[in-house]
Backbone bond lengths (Angstrom), bond angles and torsions (degrees), N, CA, C in turn:
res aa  C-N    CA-C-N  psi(-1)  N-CA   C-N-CA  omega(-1)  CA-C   N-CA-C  phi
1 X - - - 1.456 - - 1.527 109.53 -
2 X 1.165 114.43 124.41 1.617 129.78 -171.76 1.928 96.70 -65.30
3 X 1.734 100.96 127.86 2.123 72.37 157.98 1.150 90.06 -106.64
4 X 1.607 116.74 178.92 1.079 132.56 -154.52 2.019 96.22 -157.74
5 X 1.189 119.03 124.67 1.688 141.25 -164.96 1.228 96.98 -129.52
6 X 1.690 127.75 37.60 1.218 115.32 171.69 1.380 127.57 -89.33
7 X 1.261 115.99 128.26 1.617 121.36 -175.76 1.986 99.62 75.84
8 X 0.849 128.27 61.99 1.594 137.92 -169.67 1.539 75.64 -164.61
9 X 1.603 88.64 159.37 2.009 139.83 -154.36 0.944 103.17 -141.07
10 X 1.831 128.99 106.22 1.424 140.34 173.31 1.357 108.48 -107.92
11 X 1.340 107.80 119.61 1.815 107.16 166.67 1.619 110.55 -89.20
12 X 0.650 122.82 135.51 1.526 106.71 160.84 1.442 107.68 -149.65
13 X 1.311 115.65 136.75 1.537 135.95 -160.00 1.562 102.19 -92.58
14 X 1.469 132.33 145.10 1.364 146.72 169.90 1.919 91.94 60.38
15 X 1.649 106.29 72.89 1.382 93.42 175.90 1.446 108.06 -136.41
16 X 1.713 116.81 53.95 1.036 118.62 -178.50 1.374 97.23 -101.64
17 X 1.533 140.91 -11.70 1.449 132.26 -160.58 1.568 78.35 -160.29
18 X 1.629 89.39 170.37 1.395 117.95 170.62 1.525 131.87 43.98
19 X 1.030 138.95 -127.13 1.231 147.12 141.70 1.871 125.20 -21.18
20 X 0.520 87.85 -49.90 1.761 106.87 -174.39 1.768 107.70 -73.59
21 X 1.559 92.16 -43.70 1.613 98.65 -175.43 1.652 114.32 -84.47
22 X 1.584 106.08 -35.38 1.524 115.92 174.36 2.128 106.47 -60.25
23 X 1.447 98.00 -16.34 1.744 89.08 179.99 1.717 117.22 -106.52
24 X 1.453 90.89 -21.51 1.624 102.76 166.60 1.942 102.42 -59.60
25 X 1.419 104.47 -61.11 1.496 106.60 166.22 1.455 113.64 -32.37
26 X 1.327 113.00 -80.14 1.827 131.19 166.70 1.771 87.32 2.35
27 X 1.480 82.16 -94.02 1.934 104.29 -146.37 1.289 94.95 -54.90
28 X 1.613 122.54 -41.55 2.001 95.24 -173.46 1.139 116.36 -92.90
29 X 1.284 130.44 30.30 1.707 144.92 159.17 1.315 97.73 -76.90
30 X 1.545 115.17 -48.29 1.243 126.93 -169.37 1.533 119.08 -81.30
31 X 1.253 114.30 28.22 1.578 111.72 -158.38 1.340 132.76 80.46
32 X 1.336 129.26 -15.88 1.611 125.77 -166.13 1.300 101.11 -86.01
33 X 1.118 97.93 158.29 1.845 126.79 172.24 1.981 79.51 -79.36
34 X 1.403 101.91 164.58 1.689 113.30 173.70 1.884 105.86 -155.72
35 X 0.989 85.14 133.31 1.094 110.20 178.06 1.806 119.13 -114.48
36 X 1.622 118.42 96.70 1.240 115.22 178.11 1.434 113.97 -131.91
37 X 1.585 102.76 153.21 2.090 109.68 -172.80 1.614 93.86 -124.52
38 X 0.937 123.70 -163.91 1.326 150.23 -147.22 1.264 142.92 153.12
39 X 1.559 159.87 138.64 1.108 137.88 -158.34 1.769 96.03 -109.01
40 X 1.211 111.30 -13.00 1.748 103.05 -179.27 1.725 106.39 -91.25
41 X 0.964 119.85 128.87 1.533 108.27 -176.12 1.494 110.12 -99.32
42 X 0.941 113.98 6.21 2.208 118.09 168.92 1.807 86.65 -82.58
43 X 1.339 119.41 -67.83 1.152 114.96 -150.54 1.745 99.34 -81.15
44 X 0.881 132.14 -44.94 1.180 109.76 163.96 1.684 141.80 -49.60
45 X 1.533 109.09 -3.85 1.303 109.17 -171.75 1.632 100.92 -102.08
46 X 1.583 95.44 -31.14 1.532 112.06 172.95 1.584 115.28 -42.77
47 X 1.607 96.94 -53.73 1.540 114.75 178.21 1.092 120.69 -57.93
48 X 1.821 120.69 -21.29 1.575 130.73 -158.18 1.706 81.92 -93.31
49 X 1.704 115.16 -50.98 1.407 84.02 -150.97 1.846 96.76 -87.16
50 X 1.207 113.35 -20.42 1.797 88.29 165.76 1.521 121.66 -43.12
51 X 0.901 106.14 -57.93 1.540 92.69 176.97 1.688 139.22 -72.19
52 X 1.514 106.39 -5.62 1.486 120.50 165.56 1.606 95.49 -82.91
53 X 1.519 131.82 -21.14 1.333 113.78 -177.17 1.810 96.18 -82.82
54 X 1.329 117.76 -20.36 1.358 88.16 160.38 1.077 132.10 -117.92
55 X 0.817 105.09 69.79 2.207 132.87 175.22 1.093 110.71 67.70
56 X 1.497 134.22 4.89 1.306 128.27 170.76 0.970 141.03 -41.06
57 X 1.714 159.66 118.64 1.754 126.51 170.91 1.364 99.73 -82.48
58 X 0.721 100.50 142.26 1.788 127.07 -179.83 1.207 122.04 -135.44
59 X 1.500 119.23 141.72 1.092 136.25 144.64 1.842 138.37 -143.04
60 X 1.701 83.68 145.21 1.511 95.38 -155.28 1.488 123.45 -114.20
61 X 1.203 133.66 94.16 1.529 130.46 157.11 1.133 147.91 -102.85
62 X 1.475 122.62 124.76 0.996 126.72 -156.57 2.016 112.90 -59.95
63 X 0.892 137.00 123.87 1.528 142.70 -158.14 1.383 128.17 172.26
64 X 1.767 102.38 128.83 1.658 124.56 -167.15 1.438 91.44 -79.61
65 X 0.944 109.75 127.06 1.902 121.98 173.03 1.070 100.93 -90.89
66 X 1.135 140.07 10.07 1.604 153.80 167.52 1.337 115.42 -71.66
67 X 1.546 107.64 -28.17 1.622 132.11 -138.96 1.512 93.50 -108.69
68 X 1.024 154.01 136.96 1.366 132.47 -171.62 1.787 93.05 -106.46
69 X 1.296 136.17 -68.06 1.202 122.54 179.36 1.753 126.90 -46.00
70 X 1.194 102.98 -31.66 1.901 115.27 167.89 1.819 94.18 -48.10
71 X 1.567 91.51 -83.18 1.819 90.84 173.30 1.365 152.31 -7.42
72 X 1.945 88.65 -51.23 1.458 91.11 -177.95 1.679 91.67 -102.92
73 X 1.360 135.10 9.96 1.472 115.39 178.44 2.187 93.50 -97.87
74 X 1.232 102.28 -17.15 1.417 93.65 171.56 1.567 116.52 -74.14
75 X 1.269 132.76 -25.16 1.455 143.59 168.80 1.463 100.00 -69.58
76 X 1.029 130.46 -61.89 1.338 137.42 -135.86 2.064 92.37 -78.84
77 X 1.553 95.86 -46.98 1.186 98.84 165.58 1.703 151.51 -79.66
78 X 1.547 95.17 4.97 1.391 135.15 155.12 0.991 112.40 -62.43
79 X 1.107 130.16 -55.13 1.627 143.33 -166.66 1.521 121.39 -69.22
80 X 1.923 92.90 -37.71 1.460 110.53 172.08 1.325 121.72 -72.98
81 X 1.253 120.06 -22.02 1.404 128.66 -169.08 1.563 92.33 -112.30
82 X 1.095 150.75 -48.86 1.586 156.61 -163.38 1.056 103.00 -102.02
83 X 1.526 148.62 -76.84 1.137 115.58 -147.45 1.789 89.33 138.29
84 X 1.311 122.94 152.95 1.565 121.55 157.88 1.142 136.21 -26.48
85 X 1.084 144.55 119.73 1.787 135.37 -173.57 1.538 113.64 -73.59
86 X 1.421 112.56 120.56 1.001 109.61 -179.33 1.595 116.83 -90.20
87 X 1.977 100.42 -31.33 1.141 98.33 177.46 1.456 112.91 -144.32
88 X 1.210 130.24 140.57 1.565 135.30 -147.69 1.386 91.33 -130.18
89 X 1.571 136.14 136.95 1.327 149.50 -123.48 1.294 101.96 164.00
90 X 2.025 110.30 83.77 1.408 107.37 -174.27 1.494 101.11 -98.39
91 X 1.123 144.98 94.28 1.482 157.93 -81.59 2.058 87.34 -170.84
92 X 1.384 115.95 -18.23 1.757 116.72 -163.43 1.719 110.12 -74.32
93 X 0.848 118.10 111.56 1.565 119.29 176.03 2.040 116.59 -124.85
94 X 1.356 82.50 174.26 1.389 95.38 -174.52 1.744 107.46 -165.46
95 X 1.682 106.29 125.18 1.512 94.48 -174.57 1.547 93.67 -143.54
96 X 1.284 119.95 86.46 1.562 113.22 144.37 1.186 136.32 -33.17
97 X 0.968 128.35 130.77 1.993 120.90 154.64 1.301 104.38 -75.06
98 X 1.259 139.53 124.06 1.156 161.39 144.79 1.780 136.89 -141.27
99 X 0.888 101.30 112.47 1.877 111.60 176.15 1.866 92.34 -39.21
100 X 1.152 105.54 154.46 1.632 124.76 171.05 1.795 76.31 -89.96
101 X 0.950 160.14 -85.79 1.623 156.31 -126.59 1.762 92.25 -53.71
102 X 1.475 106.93 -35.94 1.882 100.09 -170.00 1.672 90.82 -117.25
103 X 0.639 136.36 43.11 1.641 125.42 158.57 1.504 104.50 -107.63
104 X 1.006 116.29 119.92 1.519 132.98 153.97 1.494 114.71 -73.44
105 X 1.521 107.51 174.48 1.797 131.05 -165.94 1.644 90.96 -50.91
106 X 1.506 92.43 -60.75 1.630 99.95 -162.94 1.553 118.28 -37.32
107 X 1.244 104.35 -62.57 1.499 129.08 -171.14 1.487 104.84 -66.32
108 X 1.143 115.36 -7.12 1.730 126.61 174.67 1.326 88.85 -86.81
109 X 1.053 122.23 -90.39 1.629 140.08 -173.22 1.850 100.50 -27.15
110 X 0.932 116.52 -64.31 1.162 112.01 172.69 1.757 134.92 -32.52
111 X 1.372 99.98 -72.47 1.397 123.62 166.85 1.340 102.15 -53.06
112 X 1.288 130.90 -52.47 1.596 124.19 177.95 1.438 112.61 -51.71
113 X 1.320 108.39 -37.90 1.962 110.80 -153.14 1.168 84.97 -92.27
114 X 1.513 148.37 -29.78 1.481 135.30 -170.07 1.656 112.37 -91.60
115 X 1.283 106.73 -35.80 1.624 125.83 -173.37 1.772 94.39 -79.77
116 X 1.199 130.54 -88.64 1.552 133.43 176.53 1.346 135.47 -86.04
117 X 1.516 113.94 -29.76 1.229 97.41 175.56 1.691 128.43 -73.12
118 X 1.861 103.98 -16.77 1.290 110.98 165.61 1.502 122.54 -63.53
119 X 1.151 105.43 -35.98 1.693 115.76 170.66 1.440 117.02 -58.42
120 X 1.382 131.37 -40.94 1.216 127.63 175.84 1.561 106.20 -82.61
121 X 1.194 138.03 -47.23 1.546 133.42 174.03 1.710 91.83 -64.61
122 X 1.281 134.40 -38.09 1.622 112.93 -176.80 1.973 102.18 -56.80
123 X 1.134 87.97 -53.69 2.166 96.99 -176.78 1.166 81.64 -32.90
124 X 1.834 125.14 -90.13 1.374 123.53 -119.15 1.886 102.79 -73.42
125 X 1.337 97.68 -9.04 1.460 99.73 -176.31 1.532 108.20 -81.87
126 X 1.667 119.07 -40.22 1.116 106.34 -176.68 1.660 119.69 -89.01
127 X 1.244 115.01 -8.10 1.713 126.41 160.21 1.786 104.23 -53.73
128 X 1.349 111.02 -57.68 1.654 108.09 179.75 1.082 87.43 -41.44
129 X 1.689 136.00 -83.26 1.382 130.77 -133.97 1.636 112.87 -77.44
130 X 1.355 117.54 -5.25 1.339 118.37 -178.61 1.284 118.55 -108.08
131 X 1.851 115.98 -19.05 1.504 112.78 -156.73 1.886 121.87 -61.81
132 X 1.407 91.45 -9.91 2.121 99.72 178.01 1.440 94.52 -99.80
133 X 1.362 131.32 -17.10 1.715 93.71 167.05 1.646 107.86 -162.32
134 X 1.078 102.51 34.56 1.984 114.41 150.90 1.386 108.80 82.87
135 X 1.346 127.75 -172.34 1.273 113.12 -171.22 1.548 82.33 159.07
136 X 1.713 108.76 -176.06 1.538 123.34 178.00 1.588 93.80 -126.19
137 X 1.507 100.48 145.10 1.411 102.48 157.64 1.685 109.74 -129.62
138 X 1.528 120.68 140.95 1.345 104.88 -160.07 2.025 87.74 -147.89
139 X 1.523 93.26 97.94 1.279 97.99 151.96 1.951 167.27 -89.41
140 X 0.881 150.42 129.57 1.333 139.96 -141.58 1.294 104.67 -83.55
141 X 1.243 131.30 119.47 1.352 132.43 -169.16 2.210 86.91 -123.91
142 X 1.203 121.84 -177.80 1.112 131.31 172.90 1.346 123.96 -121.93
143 X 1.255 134.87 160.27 1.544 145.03 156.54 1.793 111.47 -55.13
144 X 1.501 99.40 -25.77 1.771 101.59 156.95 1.204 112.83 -81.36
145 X 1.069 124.66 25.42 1.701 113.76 173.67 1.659 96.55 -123.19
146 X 1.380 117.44 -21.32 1.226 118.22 151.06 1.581 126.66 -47.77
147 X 1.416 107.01 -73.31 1.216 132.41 -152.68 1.734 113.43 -147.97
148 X 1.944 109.18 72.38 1.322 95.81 -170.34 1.236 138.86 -74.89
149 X 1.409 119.97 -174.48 1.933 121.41 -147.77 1.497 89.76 -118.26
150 X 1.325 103.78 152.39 1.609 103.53 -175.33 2.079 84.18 -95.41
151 X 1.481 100.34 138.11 1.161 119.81 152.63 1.942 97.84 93.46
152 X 1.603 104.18 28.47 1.608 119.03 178.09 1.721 82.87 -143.96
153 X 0.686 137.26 55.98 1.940 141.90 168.59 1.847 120.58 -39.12
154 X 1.784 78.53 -70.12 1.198 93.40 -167.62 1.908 102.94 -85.63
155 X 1.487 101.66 -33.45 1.530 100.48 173.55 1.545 125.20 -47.99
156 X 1.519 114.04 -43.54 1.322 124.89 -168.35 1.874 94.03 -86.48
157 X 1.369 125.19 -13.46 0.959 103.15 164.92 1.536 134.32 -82.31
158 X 1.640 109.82 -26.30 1.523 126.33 177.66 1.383 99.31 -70.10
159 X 1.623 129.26 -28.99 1.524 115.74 177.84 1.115 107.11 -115.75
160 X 1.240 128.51 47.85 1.504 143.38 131.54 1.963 106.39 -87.81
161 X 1.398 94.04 -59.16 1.764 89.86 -179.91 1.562 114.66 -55.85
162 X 1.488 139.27 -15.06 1.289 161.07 -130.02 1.492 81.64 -113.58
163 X 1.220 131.40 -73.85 1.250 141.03 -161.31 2.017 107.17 -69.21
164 X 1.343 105.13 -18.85 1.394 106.70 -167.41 1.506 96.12 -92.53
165 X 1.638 115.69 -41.19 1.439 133.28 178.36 1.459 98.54 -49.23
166 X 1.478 128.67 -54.88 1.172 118.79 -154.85 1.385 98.47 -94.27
167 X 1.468 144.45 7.23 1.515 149.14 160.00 1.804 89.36 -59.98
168 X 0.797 117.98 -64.36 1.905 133.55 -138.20 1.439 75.58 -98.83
169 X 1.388 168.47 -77.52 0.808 130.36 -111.91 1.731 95.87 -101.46
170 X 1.312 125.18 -7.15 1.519 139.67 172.06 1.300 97.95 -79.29
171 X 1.075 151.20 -33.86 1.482 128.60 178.80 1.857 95.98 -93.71
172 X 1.252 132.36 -14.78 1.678 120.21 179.50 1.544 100.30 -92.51
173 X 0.992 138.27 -24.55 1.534 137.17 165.03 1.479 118.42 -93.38
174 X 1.520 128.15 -8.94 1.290 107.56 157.57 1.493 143.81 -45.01
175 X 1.833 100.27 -43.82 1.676 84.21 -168.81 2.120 104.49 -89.01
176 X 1.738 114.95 39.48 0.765 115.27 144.23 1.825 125.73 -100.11
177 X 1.192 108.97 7.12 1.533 117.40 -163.31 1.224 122.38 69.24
178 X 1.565 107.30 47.19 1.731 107.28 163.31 0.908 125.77 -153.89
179 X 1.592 96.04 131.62 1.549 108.86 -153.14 1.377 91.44 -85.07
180 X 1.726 108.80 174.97 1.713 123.30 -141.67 1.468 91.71 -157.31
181 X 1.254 138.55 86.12 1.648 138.72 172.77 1.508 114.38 -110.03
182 X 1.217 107.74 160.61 1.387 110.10 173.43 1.508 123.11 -136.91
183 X 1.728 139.88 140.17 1.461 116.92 -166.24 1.664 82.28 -127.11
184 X 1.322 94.28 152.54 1.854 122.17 179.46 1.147 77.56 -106.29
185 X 1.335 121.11 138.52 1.439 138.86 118.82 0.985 140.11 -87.19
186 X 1.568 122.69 109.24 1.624 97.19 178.49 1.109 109.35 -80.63
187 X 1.437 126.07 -134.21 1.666 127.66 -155.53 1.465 120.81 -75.42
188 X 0.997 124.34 92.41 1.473 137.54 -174.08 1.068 104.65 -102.11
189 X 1.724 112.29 129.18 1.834 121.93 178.11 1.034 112.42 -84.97
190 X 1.132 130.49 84.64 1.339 147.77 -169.40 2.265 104.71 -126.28
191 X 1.254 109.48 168.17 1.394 110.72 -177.92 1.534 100.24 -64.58
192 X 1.476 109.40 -29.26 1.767 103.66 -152.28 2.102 95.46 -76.46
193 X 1.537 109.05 -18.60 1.301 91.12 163.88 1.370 139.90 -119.27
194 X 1.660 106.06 19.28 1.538 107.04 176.71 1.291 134.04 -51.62
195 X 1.646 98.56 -24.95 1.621 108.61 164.55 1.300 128.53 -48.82
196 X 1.726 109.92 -48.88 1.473 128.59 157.23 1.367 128.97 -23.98
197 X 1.750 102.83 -68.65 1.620 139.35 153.73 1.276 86.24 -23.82
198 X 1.025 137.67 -111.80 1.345 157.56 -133.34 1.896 117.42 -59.00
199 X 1.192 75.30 -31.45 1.804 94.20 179.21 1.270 116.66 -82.22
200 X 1.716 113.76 -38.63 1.575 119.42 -153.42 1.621 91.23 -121.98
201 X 1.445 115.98 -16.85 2.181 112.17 -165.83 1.542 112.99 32.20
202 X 1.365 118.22 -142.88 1.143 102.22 -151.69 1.965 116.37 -99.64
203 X 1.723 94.95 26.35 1.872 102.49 162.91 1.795 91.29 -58.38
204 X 1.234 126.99 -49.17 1.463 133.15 -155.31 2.103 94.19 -38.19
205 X 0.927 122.34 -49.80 1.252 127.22 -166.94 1.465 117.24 -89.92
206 X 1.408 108.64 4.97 1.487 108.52 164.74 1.357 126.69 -61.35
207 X 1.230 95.30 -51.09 2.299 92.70 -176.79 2.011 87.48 -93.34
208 X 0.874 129.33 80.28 1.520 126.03 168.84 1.449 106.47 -149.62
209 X 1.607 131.29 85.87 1.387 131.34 -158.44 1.623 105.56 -62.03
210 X 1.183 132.18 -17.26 1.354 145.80 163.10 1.519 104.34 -36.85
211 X 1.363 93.87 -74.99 1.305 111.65 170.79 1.930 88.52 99.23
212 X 1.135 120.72 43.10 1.736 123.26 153.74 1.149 115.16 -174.11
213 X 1.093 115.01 177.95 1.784 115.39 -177.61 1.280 94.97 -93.47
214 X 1.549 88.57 140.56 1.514 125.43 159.55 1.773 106.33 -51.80
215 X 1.624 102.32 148.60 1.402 111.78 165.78 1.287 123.29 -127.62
216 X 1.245 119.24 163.03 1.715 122.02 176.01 1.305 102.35 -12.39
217 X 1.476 117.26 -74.11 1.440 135.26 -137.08 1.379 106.36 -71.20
218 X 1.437 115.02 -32.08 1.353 128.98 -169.31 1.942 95.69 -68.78
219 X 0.993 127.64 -42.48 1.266 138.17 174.93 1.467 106.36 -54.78
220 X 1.330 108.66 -85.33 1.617 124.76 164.14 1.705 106.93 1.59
221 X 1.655 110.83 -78.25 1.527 101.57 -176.83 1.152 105.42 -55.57
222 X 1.321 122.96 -49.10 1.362 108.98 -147.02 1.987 113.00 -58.78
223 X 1.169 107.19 -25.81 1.564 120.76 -177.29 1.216 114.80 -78.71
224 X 1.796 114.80 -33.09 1.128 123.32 161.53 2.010 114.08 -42.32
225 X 1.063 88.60 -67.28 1.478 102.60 173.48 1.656 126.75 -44.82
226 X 1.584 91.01 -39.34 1.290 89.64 175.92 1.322 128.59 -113.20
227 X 1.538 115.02 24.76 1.699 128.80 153.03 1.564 93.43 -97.34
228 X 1.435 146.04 18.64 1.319 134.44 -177.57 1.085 122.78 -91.02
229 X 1.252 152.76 142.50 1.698 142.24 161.99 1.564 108.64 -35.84
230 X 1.489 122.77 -21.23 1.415 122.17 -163.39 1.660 89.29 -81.84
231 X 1.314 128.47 -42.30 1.719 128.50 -179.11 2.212 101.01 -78.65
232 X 1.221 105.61 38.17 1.539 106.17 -167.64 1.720 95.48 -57.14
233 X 1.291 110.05 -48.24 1.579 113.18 -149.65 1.676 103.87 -95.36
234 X 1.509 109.94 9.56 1.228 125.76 -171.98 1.645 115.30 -80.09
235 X 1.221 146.42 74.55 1.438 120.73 -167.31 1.749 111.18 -141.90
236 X 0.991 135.85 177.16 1.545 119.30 -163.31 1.518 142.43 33.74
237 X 1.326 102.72 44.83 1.373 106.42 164.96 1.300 116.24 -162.53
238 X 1.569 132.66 -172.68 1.193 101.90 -154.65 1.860 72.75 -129.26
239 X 1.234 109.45 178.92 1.627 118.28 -171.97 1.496 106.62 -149.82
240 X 1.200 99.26 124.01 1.544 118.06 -174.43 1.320 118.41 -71.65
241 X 1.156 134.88 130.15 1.291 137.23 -171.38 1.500 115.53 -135.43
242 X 1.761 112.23 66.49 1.432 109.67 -153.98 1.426 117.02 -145.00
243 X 1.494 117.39 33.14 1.438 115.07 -147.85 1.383 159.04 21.10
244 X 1.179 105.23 28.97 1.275 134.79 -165.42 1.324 118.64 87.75
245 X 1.297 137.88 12.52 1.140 146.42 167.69 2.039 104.90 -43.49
246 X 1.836 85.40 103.06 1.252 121.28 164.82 1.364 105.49 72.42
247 X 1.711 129.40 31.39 0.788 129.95 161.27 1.872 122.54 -72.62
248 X 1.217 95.84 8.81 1.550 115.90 -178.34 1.868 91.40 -137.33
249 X 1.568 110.56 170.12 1.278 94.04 129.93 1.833 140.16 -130.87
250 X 1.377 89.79 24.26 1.672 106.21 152.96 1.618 113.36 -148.07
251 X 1.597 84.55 91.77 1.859 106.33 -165.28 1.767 84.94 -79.03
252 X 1.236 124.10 -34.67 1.588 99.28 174.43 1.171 145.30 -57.28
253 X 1.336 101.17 -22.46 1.781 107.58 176.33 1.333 115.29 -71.65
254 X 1.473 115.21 -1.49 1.761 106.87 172.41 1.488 117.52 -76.44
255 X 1.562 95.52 -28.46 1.333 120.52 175.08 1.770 118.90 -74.06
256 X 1.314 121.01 -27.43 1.413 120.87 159.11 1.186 119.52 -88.65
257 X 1.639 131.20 -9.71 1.439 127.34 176.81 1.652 105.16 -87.54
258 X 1.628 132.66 -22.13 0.758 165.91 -102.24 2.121 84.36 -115.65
């Protein structure tokens, strides 16, 4: 079954690379207007016109989702150029390697205001714009909010609260008609984890029954699917998108008996 995002308004936050950009792709393949920000403005413009080269309408501003007034003038100005939001996709992350023993206030504050506090000002921003006639909101929570990583502390803690935010905020915005989802990713080769790559090589793919990393695209459908009428009855919880990562806990030996 084809979906189809025709004449619908996608925001989606941190969608100059990776993840963010593979679903901006997604939805305006699929018909949607898109709406994406970014805090780098080379790579975000890069991102705007890839996707106007493939017939997309788009629109693009550069903006810290950290920032709470930036935020809501990037929505507000979505709307002006696109059209109503149908679907809001706070997609913005940030994951240092750092020990909790050497992280300071700052670097707390940080990781919090980019990782969760954007997620809760993204909700309350996209509830204003949806509460007379519904919409999806679908936030990025992590596989550290599952199961956290030594030397991601404070990260696996903001997307632990991410996943709890979007429980509670799907049953307080339902009986306006809006649904409230959340996707885990596990290890996706994306920029936000080459650091990982580099740190951990290829232990990273031990508990992953796949047995490889996830990519943009693999994400992409899955969100597709689940801003769709086909995910209608779908709302408060978050959905893993990780190849079986640790659905065993020695998913490799299927692969050496194999």
């Amino acid at each position: 079954m084809e979906i189809s995002f025709k004449n619908k308004t996608v925001l989606i936050t941190g969608a100059s690379e990776g993840i963010g950009f593979a679903a901006a792709a997604a939805f305006g393949k699929s018909g949607a207007n898109v709406a994406i920000c970014g805090r780098n403005a080379e790579k975000l413009e890069k991102a705007e016109n890839s996707l106007k080269e493939m017939g997309i309408k788009t629109y693009a501003q550069t903006c810290d989702v950290s920032k709470t007034q930036q935020f809501r003038d990037f929505a507000d100005n979505t709307e002006k150029n696109l059209g109503p939001i149908d679907i809001f996709i706070n997609n913005a992350g940030y994951m240092p390697f750092v020990l909790l023993k050497d992280m300071d206030e700052e670097m707390l504050d940080t990781i919090m205001n980019i990782n969760l506090k954007s997620v809760f000002v993204g909700s309350k921003i996209a509830f204003e714009k949806m509460k007379d006639r519904g919409g999806v909101i679908i936030n990025a929570s992590s596989f550290a909010s599952v199961i956290p990583t030594v030397g991601y502390t404070a990260y696996a803690a903001a997307k632990a609260a991410v996943s709890s935010l979007t429980r509670t905020s799907a049953s307080e915005f339902a009986p306006y008609g809006i649904r409230v989802l959340g996707y885990i990713p596990g290890f996706i080769d994306t920029a936000l984890t080459k650091e990982s790559q580099q740190i951990n090589g290829e232990k990273l793919l031990e508990p992953i029954s796949l047995r490889r990393y996830g990519n943009p695209d693999d994400i992409a459908g899955a969100l597709l699917f689940m801003a769709s009428d086909l995910a209608g009855y779908i709302t408060g919880t978050c959905i893993e998108i990780s190849g079986g990562k640790f659905s065993t806990q020695n998913p490799m030996k299927a692969w050496e008996l194999k």
